[in-house]
C-alpha positions, 0 to 999 in steps of 0.5 A: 224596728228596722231604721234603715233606709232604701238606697233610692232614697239617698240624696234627695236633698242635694237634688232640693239644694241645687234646685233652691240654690238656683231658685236663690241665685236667680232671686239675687241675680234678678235684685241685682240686675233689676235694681241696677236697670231700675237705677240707670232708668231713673237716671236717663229719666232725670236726664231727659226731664231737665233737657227738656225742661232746660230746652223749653226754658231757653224758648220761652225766654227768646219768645219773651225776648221777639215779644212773641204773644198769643195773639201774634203767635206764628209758626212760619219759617223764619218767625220768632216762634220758630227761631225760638223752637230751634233755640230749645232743641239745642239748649235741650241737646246741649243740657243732655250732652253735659250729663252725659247723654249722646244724642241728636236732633232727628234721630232715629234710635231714641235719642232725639231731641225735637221742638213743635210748634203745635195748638190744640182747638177745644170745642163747645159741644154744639161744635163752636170753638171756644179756645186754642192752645198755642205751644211749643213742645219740647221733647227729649228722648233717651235710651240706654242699655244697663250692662247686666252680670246675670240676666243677659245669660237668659233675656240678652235685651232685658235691660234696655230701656227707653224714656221720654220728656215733654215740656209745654212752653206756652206764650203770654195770654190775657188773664181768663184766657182773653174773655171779656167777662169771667165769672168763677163760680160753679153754679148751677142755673137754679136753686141756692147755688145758681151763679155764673154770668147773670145778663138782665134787664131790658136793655142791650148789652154789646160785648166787644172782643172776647166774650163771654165765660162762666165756670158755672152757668149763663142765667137770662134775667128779664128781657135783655139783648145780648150782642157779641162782637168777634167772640162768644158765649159758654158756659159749663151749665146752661138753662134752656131759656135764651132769648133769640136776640142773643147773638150768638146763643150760649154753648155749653163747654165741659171745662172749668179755668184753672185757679193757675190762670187768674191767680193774681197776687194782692198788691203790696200795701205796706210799699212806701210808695202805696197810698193808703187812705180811708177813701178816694180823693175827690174832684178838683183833687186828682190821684196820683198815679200808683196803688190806691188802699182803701182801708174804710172798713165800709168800702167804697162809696161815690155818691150822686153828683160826686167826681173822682179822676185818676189815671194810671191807678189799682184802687185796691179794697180788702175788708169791709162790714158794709152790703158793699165793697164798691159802690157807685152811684149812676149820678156819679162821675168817674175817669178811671184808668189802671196803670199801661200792661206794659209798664212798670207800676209797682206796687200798682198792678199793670192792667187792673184798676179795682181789686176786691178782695173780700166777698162783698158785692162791687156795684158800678152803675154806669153814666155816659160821664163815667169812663173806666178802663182796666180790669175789674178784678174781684174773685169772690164777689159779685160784680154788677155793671149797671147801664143807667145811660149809653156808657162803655166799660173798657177792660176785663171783668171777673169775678165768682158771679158777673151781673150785667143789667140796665134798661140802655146801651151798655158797651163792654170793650176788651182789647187784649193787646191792653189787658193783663197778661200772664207771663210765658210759662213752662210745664213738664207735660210727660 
């Protein structure tokens, strides 16, 4: 057999070889390369979130310090919001300067520091608004070009790269975004998991500042008259049978409230400074001002004929074996007041005056003797305020389900300039 080979057949394989090591080189530079752009973009990223962050922080304390709220919230030259947005772009641009990063406010190569003042209007869908979004952005923008051993030879602008940050700074809000009355349950309008804002009765119901929201629906029980003044009513479901005296009609919305925006952290009972008893103190006694808990195992009970008074007060009740958590009779009397928003209460909780953590119902009929003031704070139960007679409740409501019902006048008044706030926040929005 003859073994020998062809002439046009010798160095084929250092053809193969030089093309794989080009292929390999390729590989290697591409890792390389690619790594170190992947590394210096992580880097720029890192450095534009805490520009940002630090820039929106700086804000949020000067709108905290102007006593900027969403309520005086002003965008005009000259205003506190203003003032504090300039603040931010230079914190921001300061933060970037000390991890080495050069760049200017209003720039036009992507290295830009800039703070806006903006909102965002949400609308029901029947096109009335049901919120505003008031903010300040704060933005930081980086780029940079990693110096490349390899790949320049064959993409020269490869390894640019461009980042950006965002952070949200948003003023202090009233708890439920500013509505008077709150249910939390996702229900629907019929079968056994209906829930939500529940308006019965025969009676009228005038709600004054705020309104009316439910993450479930708004029910109609009976025959009642519904009246909203400076405010509305949505619901995320809603039924198909509103009377017409219901001013204004309920609109639906396609938004349910975040845990984040009435996440309010129990009180402190083992405070030496709380009052732990099994039961309220009655007339001639007064309450001292403070924290209030109620550590009956049946809740809260006030009968007819009973009186209870008590200013500056969280009355807080965390379990029970009781139908009840609270429950006030309509021939009781009660002077309730929970402790000024703006004050320091500590263990009491500024702005509310019952907290109920359990799911047991809270029932509070109401009698023109009777006068609450403060936040009914109960988000697992169902609230009942039951008009026996022309009587206010002045204050929030919220809970998983809210009972409005009576066959009288029956005012709830909200003033978000007295109500519980959450404090300025901050969010790295991009």
């Amino acid at each position: 057999m003859n073994d020998k080979y062809k002439n046009s057949e010798k160095g084929q394989a250092i053809v193969y070889l030089a093309i794989g090591l080009v292929v390999f080189l390729g590989f290697v530079a591409l890792a390389i390369d690619g790594g170190m752009a992947l590394a210096d973009r992580r880097h720029s990223q890192n450095g534009a979130d805490s520009a940002s962050l630090a820039g929106g922080a700086a804000a949020a304390v000067k709108l905290e310090q102007f006593g900027v709220n969403y309520d005086n919230w002003n965008c005009n030259t000259g205003s506190p919001v203003e003032k504090a947005k300039n603040w931010a772009e230079k914190i921001a641009r300061d933060r970037a300067t000390a991890n080495n990063f050069s760049i200017v406010i209003d720039a036009t190569d992507h290295n830009d520091v800039n703070a806006e003042c903006g909102s965002t209007t949400y609308y029901a869908d029947d096109g009335s608004i049901w919120f505003v979004d008031k903010y300040i952005d704060v933005t930081v923008e980086i780029s940079a070009t990693t110096p490349s051993n390899f790949l320049q030879l064959v993409f020269p602008t490869a390894l640019h790269n461009e980042v950006d940050a965002v952070t949200r700074v948003h003023p202090p809000q009233s708890i439920g975004f500013g509505y008077a009355i709150v249910a939390l349950h996702p229900g629907f309008c019929t079968g056994n998991d209906s829930g939500g804002v529940i308006i019965g009765g025969s009676g009228t119901t005038t709600i004054n500042g705020g309104g009316i929201f439910s993450n479930g629906c708004i029910i109609n029980e009976g025959g009642p008259t519904l009246k909203i003044e400076n405010g509305g009513v949505f619901g995320n479901r809603l039924d198909k049978n509103y009377p017409n005296d219901w001013i204004p009609q309920p609109a639906e919305v396609d938004f349910q409230f975040p845990t984040s925006n009435y996440d309010i952290d129990p009180p402190n009972c083992s405070d030496p400074a709380a009052h732990v008893e099994d039961s309220l103190p009655l007339y001639p006694e007064t309450m001292e001002p403070g924290l209030w808990c109620i550590t009956n195992p049946k809740g809260i009970k006030i009968n007819a004929g009973d009186r209870v008074d008590g200013d500056g007060v969280t009355i807080y009740v965390t379990s029970n074996n009781n139908n009840t958590a609270i429950f006030i009779n309509g021939q009781a009397e009660l002077h309730l007041s929970a402790p000024d928003p703006k004050s320091d209460s500590f263990p009491a909780i500024p702005g509310v005056l019952f907290y109920v953590d359990t799911t047991i119902p809270v029932t509070l009929d109401g009698t023109s003797g009777t006068n609450f003031d403060g936040m009914i704070f109960a988000p697992r139960s169902l609230i009942t305020l039951n008009g026996n007679s022309k009587n206010n409740y002045n204050g929030q409501v919220i809970g998983w389900d809210v009972k409005l019902t009576g066959n009288v006048t029956m005012n709830v008044n909200f003033n978000s300039d007295t109500a519980l706030t959450n404090p300025t926040s901050i969010e790295l929005a991009k």
